[in-house]
Structures are given as C-alpha cells and as structure tokens.
N, CA and C atoms of all chains as a GROMACS GRO file, in nm:
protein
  561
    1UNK      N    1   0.937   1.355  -1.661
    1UNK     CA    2   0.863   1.314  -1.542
    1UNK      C    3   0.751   1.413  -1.510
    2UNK      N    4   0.790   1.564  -1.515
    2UNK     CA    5   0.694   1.641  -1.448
    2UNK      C    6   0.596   1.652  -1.576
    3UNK      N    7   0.469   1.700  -1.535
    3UNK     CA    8   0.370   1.669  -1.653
    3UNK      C    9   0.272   1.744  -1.624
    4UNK      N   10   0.183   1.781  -1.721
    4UNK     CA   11   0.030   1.774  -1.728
    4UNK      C   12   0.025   1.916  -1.676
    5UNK      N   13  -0.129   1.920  -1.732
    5UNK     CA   14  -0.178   2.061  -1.716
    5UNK      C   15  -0.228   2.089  -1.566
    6UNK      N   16  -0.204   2.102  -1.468
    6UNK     CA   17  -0.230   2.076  -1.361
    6UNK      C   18  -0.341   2.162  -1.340
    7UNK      N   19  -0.453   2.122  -1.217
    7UNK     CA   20  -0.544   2.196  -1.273
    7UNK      C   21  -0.535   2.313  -1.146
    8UNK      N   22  -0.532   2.440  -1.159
    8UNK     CA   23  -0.499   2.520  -1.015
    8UNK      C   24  -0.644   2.595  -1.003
    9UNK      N   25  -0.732   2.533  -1.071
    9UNK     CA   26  -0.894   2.628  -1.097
    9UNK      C   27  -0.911   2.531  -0.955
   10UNK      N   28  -1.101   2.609  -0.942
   10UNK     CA   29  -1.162   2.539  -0.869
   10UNK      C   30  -1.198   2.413  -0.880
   11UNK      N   31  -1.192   2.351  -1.031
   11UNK     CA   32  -1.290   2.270  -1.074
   11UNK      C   33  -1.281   2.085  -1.000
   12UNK      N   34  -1.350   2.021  -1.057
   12UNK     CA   35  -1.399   1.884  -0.976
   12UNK      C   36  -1.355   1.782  -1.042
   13UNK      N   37  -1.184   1.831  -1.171
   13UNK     CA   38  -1.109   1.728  -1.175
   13UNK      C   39  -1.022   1.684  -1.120
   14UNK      N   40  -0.971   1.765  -0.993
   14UNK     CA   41  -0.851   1.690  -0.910
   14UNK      C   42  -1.016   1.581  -0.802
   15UNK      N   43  -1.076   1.585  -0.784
   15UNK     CA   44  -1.176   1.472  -0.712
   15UNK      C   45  -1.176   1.368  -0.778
   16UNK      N   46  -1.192   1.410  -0.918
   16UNK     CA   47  -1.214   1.281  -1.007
   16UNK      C   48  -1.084   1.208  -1.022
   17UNK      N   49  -0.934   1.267  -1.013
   17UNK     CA   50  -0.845   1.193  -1.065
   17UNK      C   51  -0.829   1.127  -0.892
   18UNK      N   52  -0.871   1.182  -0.804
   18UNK     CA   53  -0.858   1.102  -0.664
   18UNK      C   54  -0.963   0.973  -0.651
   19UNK      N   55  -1.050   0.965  -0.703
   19UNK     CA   56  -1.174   0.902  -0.734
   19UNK      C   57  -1.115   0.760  -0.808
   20UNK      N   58  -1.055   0.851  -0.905
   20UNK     CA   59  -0.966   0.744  -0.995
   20UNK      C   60  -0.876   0.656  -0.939
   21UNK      N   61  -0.772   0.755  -0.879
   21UNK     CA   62  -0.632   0.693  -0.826
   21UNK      C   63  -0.689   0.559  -0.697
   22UNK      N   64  -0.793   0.560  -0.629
   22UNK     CA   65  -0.847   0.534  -0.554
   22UNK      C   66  -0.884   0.376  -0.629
   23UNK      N   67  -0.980   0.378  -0.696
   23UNK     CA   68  -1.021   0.295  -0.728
   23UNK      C   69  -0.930   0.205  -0.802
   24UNK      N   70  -0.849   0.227  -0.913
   24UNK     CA   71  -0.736   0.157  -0.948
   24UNK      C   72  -0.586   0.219  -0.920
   25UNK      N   73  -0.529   0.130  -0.832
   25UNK     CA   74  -0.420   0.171  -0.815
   25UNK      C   75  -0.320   0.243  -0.908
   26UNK      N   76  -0.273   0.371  -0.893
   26UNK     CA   77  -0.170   0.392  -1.010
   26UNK      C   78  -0.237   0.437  -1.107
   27UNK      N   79  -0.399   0.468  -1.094
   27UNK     CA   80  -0.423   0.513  -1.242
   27UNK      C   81  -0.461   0.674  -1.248
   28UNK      N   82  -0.452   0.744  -1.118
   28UNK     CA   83  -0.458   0.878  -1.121
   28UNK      C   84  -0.328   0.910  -1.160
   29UNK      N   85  -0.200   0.872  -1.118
   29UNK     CA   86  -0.046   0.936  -1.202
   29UNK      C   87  -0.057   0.879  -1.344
   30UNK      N   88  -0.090   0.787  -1.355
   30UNK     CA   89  -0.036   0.726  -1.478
   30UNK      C   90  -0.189   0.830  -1.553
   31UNK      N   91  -0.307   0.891  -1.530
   31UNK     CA   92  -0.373   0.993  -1.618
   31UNK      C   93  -0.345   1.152  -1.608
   32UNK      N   94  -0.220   1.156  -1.497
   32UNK     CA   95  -0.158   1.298  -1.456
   32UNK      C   96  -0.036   1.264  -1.561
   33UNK      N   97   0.017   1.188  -1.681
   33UNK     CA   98   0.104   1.149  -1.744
   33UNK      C   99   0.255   1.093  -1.672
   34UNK      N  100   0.236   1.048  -1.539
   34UNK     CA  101   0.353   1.017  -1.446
   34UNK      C  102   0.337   0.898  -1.489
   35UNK      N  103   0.368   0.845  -1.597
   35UNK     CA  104   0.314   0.722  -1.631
   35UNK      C  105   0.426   0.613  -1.529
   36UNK      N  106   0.578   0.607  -1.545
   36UNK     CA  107   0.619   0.534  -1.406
   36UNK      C  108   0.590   0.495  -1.315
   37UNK      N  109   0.573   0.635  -1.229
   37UNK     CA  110   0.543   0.603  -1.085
   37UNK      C  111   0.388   0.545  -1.108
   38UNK      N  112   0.284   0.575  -1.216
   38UNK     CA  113   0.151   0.497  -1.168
   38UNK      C  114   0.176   0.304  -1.207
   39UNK      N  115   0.217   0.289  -1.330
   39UNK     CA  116   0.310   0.163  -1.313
   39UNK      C  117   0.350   0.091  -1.194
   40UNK      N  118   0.445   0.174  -1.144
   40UNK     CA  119   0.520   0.145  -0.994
   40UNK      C  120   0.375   0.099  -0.898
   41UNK      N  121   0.330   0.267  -0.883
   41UNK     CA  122   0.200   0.175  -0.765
   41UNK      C  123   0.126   0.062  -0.837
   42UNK      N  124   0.075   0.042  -0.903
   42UNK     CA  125   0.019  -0.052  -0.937
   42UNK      C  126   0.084  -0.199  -0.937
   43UNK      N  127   0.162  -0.217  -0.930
   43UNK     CA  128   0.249  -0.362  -0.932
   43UNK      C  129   0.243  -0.325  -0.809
   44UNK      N  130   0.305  -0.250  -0.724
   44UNK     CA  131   0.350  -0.267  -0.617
   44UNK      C  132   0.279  -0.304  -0.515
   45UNK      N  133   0.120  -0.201  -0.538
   45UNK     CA  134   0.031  -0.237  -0.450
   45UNK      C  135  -0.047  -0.365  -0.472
   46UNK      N  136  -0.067  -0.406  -0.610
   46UNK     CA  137  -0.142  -0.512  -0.606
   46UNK      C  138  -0.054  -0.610  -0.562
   47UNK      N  139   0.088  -0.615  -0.551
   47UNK     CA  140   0.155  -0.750  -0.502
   47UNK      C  141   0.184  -0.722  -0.392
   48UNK      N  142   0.125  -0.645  -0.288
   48UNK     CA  143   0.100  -0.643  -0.145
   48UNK      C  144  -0.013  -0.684  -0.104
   49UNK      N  145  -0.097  -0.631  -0.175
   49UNK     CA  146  -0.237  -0.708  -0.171
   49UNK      C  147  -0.317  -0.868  -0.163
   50UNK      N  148  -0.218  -0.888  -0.324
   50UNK     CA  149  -0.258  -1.042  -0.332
   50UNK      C  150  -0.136  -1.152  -0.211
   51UNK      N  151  -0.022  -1.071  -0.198
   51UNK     CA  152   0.025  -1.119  -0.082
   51UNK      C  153  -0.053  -1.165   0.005
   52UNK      N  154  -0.112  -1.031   0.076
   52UNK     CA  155  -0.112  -1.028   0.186
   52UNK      C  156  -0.314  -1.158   0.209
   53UNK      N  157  -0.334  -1.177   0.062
   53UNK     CA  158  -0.450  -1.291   0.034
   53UNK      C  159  -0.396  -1.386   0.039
   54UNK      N  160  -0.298  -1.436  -0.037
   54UNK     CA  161  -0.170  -1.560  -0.014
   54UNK      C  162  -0.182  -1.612   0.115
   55UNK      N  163  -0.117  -1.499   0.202
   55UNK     CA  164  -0.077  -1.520   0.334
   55UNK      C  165  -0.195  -1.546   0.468
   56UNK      N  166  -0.337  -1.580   0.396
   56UNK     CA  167  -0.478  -1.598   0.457
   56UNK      C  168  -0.477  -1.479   0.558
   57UNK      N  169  -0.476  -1.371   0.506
   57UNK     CA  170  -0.523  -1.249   0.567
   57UNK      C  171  -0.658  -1.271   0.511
   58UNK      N  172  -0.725  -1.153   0.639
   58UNK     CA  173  -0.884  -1.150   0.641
   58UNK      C  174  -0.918  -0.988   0.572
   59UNK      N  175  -1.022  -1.015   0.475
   59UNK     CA  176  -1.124  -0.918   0.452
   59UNK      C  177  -1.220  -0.859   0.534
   60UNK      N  178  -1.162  -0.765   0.631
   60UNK     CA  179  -1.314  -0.744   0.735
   60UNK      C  180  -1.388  -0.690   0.742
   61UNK      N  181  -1.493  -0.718   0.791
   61UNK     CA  182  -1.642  -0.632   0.763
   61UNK      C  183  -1.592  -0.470   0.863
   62UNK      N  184  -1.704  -0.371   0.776
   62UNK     CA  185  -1.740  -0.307   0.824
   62UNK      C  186  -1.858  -0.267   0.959
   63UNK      N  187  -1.772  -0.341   1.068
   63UNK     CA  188  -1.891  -0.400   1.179
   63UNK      C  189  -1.935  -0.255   1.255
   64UNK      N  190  -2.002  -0.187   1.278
   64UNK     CA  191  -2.023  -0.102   1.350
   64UNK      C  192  -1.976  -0.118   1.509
   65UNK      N  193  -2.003  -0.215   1.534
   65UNK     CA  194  -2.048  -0.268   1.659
   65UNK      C  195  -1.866  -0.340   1.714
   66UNK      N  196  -1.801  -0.339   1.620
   66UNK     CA  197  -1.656  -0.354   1.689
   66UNK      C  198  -1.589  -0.217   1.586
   67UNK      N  199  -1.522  -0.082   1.659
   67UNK     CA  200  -1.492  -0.023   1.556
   67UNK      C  201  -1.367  -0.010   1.514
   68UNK      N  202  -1.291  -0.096   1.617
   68UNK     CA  203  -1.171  -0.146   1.574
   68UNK      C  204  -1.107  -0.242   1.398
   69UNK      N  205  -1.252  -0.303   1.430
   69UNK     CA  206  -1.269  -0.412   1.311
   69UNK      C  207  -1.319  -0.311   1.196
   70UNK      N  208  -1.417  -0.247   1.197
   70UNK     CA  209  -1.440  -0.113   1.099
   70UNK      C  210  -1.354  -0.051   1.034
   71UNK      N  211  -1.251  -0.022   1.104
   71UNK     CA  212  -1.118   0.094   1.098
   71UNK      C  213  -1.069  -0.030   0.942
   72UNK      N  214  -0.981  -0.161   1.020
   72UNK     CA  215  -0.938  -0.200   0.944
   72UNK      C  216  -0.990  -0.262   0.785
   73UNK      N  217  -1.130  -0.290   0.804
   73UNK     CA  218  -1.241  -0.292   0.710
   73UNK      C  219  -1.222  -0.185   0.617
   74UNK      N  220  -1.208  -0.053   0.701
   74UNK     CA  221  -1.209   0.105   0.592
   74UNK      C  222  -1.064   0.080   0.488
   75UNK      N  223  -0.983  -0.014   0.598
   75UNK     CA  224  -0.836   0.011   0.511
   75UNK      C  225  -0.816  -0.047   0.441
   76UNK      N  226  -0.872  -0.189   0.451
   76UNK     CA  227  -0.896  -0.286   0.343
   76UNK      C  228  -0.932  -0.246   0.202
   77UNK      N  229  -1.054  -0.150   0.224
   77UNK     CA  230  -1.134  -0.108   0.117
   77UNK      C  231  -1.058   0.000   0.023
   78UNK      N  232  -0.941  -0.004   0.067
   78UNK     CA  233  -0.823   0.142   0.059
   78UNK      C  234  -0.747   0.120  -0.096
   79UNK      N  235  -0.793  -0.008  -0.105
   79UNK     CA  236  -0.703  -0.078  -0.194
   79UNK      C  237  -0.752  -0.071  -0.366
   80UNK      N  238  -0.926  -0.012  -0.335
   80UNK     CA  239  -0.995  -0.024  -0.454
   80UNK      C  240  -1.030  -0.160  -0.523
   81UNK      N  241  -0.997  -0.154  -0.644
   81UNK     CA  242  -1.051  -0.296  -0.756
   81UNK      C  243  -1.012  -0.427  -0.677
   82UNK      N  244  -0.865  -0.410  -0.647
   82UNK     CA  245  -0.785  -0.536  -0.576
   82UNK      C  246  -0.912  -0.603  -0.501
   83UNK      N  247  -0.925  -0.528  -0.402
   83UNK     CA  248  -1.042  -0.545  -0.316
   83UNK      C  249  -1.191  -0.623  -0.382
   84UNK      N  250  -1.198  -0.589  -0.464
   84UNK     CA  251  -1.400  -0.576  -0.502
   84UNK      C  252  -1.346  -0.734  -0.572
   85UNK      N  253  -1.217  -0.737  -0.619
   85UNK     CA  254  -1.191  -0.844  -0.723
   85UNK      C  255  -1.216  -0.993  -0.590
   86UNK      N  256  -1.115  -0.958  -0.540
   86UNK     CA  257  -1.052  -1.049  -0.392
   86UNK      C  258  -1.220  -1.109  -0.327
   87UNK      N  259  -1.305  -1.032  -0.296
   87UNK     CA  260  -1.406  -1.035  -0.253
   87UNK      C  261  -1.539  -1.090  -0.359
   88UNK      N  262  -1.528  -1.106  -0.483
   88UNK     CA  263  -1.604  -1.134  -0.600
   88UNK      C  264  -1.591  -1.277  -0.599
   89UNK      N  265  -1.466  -1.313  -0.590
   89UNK     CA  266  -1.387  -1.448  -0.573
   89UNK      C  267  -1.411  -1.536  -0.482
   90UNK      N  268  -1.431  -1.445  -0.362
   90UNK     CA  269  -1.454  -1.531  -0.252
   90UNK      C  270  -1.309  -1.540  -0.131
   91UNK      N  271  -1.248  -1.456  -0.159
   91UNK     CA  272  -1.105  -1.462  -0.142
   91UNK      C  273  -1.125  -1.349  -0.014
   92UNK      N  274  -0.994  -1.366   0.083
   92UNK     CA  275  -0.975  -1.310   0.203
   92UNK      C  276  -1.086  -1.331   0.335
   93UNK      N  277  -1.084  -1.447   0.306
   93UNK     CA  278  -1.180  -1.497   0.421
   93UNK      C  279  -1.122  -1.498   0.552
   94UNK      N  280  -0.975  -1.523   0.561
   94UNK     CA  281  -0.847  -1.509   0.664
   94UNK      C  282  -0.899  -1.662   0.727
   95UNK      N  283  -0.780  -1.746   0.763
   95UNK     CA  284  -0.773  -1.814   0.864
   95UNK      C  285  -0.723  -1.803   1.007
   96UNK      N  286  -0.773  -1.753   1.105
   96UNK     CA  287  -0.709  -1.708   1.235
   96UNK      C  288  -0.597  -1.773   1.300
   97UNK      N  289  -0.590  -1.923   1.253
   97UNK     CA  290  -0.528  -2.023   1.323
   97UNK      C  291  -0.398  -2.018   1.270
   98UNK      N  292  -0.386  -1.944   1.114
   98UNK     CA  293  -0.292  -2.005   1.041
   98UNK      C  294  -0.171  -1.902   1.092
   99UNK      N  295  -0.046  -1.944   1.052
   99UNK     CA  296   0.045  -1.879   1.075
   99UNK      C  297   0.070  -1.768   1.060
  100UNK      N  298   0.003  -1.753   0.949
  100UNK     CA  299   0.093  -1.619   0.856
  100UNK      C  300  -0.016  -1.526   0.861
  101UNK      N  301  -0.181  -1.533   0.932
  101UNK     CA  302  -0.300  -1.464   0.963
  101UNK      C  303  -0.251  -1.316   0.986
  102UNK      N  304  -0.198  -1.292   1.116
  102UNK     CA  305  -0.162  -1.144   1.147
  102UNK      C  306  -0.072  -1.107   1.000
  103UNK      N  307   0.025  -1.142   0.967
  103UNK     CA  308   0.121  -1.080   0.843
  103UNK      C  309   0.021  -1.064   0.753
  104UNK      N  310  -0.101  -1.125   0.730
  104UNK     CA  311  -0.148  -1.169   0.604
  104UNK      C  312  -0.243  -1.030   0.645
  105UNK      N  313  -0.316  -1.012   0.711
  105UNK     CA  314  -0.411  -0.898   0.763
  105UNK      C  315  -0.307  -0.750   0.752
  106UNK      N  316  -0.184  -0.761   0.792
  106UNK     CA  317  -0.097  -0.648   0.781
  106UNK      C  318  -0.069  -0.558   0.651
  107UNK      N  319  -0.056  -0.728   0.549
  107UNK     CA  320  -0.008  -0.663   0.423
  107UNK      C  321  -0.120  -0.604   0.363
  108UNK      N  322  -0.222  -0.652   0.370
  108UNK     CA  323  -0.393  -0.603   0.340
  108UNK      C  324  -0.407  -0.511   0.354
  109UNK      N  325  -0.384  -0.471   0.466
  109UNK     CA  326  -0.467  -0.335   0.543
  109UNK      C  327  -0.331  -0.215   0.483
  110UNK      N  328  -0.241  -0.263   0.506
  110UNK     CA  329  -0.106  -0.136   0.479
  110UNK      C  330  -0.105  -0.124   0.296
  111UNK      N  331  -0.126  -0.226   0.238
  111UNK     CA  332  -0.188  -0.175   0.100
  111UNK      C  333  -0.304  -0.121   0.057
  112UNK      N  334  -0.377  -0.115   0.135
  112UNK     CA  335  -0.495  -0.008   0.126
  112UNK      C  336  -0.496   0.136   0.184
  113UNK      N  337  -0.377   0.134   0.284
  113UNK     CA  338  -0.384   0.275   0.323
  113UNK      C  339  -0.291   0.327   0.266
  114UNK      N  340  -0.208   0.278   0.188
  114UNK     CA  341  -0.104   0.318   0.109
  114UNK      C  342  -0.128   0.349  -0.002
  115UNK      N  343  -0.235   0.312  -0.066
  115UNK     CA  344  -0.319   0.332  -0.195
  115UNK      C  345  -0.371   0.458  -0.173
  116UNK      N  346  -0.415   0.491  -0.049
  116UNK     CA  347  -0.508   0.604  -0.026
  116UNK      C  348  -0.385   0.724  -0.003
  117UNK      N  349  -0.291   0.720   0.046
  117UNK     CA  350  -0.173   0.765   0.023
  117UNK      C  351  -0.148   0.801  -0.101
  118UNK      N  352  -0.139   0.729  -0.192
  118UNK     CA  353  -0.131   0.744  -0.332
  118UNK      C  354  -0.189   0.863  -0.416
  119UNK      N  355  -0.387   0.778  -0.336
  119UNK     CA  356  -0.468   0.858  -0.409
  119UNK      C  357  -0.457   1.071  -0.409
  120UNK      N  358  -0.434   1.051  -0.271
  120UNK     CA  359  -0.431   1.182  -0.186
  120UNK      C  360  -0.275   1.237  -0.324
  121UNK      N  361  -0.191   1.187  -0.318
  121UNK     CA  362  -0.057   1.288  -0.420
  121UNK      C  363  -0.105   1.311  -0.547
  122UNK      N  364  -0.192   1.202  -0.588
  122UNK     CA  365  -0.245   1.218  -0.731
  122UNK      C  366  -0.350   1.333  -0.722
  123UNK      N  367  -0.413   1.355  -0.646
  123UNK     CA  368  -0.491   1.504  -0.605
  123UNK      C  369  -0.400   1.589  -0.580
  124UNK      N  370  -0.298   1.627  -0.500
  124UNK     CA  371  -0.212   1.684  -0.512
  124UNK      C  372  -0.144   1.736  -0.665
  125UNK      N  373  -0.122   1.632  -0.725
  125UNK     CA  374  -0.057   1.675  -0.857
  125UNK      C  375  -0.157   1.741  -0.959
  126UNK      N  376  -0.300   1.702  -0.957
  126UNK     CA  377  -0.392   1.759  -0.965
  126UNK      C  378  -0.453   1.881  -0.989
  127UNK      N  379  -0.432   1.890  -0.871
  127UNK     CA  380  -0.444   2.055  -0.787
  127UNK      C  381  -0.340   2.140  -0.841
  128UNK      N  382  -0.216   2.068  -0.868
  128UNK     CA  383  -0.115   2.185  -0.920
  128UNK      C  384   0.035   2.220  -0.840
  129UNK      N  385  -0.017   2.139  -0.688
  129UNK     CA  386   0.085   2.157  -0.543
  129UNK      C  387   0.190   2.056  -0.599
  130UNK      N  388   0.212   1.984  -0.658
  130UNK     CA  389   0.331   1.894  -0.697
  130UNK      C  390   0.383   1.915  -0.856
  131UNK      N  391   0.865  -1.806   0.159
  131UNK     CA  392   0.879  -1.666   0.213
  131UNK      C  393   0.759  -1.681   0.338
  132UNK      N  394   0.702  -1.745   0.360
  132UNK     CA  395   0.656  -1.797   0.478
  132UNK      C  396   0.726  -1.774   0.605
  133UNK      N  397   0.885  -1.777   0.607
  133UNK     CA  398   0.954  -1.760   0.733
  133UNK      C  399   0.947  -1.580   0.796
  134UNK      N  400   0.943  -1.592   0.909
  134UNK     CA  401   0.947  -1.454   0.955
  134UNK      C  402   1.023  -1.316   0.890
  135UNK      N  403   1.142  -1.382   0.875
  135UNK     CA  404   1.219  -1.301   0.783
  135UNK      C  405   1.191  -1.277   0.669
  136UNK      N  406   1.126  -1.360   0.638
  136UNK     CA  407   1.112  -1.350   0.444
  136UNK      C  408   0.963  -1.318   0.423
  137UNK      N  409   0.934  -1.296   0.552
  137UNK     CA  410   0.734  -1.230   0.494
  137UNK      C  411   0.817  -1.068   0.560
  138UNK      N  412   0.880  -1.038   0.667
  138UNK     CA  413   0.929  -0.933   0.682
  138UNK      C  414   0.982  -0.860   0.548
  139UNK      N  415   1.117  -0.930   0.507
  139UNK     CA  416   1.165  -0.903   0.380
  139UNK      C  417   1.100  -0.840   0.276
  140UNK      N  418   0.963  -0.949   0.227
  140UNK     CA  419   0.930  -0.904   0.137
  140UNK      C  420   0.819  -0.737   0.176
  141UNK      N  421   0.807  -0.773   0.280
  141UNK     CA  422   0.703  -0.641   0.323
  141UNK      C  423   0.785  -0.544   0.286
  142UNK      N  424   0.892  -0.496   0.338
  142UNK     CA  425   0.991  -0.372   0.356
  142UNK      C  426   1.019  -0.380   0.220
  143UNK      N  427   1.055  -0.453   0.111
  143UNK     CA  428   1.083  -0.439  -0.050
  143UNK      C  429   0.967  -0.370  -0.078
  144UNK      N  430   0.875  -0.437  -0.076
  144UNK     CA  431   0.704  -0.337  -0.127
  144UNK      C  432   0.714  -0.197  -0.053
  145UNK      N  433   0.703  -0.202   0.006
  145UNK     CA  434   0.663  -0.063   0.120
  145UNK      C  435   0.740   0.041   0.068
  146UNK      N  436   0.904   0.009   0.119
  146UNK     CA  437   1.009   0.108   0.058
  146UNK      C  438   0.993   0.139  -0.102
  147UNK      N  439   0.950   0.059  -0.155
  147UNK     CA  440   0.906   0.077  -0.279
  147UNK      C  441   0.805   0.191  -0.309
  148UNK      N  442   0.699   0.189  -0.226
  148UNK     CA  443   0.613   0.252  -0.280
  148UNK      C  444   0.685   0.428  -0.249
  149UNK      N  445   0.689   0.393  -0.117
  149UNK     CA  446   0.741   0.508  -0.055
  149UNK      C  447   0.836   0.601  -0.112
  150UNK      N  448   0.932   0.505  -0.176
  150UNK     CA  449   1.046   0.576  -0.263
  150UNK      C  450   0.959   0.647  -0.378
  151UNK      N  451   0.866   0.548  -0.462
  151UNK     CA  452   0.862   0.627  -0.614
  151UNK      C  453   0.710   0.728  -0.597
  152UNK      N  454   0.687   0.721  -0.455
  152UNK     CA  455   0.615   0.888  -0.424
  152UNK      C  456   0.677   0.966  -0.340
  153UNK      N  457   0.837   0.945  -0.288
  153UNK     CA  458   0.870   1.071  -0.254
  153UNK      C  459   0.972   1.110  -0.342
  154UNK      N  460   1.035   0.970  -0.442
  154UNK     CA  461   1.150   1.105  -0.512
  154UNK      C  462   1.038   1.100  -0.694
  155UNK      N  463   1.088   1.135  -0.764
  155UNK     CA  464   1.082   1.178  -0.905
  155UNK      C  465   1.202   1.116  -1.010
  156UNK      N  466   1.299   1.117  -0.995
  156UNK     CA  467   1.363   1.056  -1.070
  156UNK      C  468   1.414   0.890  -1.072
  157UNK      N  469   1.444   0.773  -1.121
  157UNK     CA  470   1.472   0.646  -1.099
  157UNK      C  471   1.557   0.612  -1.019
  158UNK      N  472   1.654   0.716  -1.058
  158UNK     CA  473   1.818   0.672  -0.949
  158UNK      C  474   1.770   0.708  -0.835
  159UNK      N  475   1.685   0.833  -0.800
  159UNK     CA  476   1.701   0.846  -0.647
  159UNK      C  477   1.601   0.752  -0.620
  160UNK      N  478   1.488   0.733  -0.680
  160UNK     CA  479   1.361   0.620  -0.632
  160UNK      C  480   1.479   0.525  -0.551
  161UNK      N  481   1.554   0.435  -0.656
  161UNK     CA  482   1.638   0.349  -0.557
  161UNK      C  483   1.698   0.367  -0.503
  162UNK      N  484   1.764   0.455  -0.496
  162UNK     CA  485   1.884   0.515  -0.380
  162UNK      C  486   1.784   0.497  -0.280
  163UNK      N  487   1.705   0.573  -0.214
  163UNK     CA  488   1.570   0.583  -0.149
  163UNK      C  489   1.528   0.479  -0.085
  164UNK      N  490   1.470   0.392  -0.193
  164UNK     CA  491   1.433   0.246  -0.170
  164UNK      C  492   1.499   0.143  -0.105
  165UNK      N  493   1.663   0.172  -0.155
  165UNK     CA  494   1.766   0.062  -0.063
  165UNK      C  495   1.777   0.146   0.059
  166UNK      N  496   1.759   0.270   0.094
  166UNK     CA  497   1.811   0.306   0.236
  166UNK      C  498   1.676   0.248   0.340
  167UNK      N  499   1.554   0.290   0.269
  167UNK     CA  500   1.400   0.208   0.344
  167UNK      C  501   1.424   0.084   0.360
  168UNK      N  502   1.490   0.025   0.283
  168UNK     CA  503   1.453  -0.117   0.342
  168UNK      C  504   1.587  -0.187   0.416
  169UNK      N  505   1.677  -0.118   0.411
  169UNK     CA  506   1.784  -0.117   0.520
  169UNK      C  507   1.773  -0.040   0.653
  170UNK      N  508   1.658   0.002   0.649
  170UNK     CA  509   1.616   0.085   0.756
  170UNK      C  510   1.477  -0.016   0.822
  171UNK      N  511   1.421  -0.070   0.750
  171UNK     CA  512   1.314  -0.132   0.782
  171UNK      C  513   1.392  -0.312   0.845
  172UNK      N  514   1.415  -0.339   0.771
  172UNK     CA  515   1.483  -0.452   0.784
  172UNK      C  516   1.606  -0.465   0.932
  173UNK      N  517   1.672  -0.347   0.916
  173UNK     CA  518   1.802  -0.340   1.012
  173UNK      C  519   1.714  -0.309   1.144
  174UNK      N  520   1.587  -0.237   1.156
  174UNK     CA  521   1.495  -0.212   1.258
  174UNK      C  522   1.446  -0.328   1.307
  175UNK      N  523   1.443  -0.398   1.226
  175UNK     CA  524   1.355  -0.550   1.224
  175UNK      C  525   1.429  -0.637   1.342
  176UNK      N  526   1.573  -0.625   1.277
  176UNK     CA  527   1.678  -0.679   1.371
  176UNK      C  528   1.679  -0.675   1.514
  177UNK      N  529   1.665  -0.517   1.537
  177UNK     CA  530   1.734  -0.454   1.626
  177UNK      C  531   1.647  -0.481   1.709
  178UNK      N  532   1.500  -0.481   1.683
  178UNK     CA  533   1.366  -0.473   1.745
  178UNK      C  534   1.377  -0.596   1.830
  179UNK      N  535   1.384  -0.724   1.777
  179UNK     CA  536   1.440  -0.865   1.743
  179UNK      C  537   1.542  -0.903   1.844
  180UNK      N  538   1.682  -0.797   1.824
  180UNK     CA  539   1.718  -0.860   1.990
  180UNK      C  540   1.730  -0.790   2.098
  181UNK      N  541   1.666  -0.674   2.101
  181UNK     CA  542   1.641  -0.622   2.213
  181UNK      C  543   1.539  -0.697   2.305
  182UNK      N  544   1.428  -0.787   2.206
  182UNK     CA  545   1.316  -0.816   2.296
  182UNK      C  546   1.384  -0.996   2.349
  183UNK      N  547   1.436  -1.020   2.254
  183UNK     CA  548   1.518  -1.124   2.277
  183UNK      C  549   1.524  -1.183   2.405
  184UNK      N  550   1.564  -1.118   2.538
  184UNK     CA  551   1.606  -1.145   2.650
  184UNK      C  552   1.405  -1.176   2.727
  185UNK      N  553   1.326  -1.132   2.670
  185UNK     CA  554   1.222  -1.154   2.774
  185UNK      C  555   1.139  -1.255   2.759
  186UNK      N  556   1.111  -1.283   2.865
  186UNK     CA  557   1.040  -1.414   2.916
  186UNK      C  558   0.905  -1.408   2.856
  187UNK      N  559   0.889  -1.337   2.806
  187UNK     CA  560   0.788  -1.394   2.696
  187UNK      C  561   0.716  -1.329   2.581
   0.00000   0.00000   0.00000
C-alpha cells in the first residue's frame, strides 16, 4: 500500500499531482502508486456524480451576483473531467420541479468537494506527510 | 432508488465509501470503516426522521 518516493523537497510536483488528482478523479493516488484507493475514488466519485445527473441535479453557474449559487458552482467544478464531460453533453441542466432536484444538486456538489478532498491527500502523500 | 430511502441509501454507500478508503489504508479496515459510516449515516437518517416526525410541518 505505502509507496512512492514522496517528494519532501521544495519542488512543484506535489502541485502537479494535486492538479492531477483534481482533474481526474483518483488519478493523483493511483500516480503516488496507491493504485486501490485511486481506483476506489474514481468509481466512487464518478458514480456520485453521474447520480447525482440521473437524479436532474443542476450544473450551476458561477453567478457573481448570487454567491450562494457561485459557492455551489465552485463545488460542482470540484469534480474535474466528470464535470467538463456532463457539461460538453449538455447534461445537468437540473429540473427544479422534479422530485429528486435537491438530492440530485446534493450528490453533485458533495462529489466535487469530496474530490477536492481527495485532491488535497494526494498532495499530502506528495509532500511526504502521509 | 428514487424513494427517499434509497437515494439516502445510496448516498451514505458512496460517501462512507470514499471516506473509508481515505482514512484507513488497508481493505479490511476500509470496510470495517465503511459499514460503521453508513450505519451511522443511515441510523442518523432515521433518527433525524422521527424526531421531526411529530411537527406540523
């Protein structure tokens, strides 16, 4: 399990493997050789994700002007590729009316900040602290 | 999985999931871990559920 040359220098590869982990889920452990657990996030988060698209959750803008709606916009974006893919598609438009709207916005937003969660240990392991 | 319970359900399976295989390191405890989160998430779910139970709205 434990792995890799961790890097305890100054240098600007624990950014990059956060950069990484960020953008595809699971792929900063799984290039720190935790190959499992990056596996793990990656299923895990993308099937919270596309859930939480299933479930007509909304993609929300980054509105300045409501920054409530911003916040969750930032968390959305938390999710990396899932995201850029979901949005390429045309996907997470959310229906407000529909039932499952709030759950569907929940699972969205909590898989993107959970990703960023992610990203942040994979810098950690990085760095050398794990 | 549309029903309250079962979009709950599946949330707390993911979540505890993730949660487990970034706080332990080995498989057995990941799940050990994982079943106590989502017996914790879920049994909260409950509890939450009939406490509010009684109010008018």
């Amino acid at each position: 399990m434990r792995s890799v040359a961790a890097d305890r220098s100054g240098s600007t590869r624990p950014y990059i493997v956060c950069v990484v982990a960020w953008v595809v889920p699971g792929a900063g452990h799984v290039w720190m050789g935790r190959r499992q657990k990056g596996l793990a996030f990656l299923v895990l988060l993308t099937i919270l994700f596309a859930s939480g698209i299933w479930l007509e959750g909304q993609l929300f803008p980054l509105d300045p002007a409501q920054p409530l709606v911003a916040l969750a916009g930032l968390a959305d974006m938390g999710v990396g590729v899932p995201y850029l893919i979901a949005k390429a598609v045309g996907a997470g438009m959310g229906r407000a009316v529909a039932v499952t709207y709030e759950y569907g916005n929940t699972f969205i937003i909590v898989a993107g900040l959970l990703n960023m969660l992610v990203a942040l240990d994979a810098f950690d392991i990085a760095k050398g602290r794990k | 999985m549309t029903s309250h319970l079962g979009m709950m359900v599946v949330f707390s399976l993911l979540v505890s999931g993730v949660f487990a295989v970034l706080m332990r390191d080995e498989p057995v405890e990941q799940a050990k871990l994982g079943a106590r989160l989502v017996a914790a998430f879920v049994g909260a779910g409950f509890l939450i559920g009939w406490l509010l139970y009684p109010l008018p709205f």
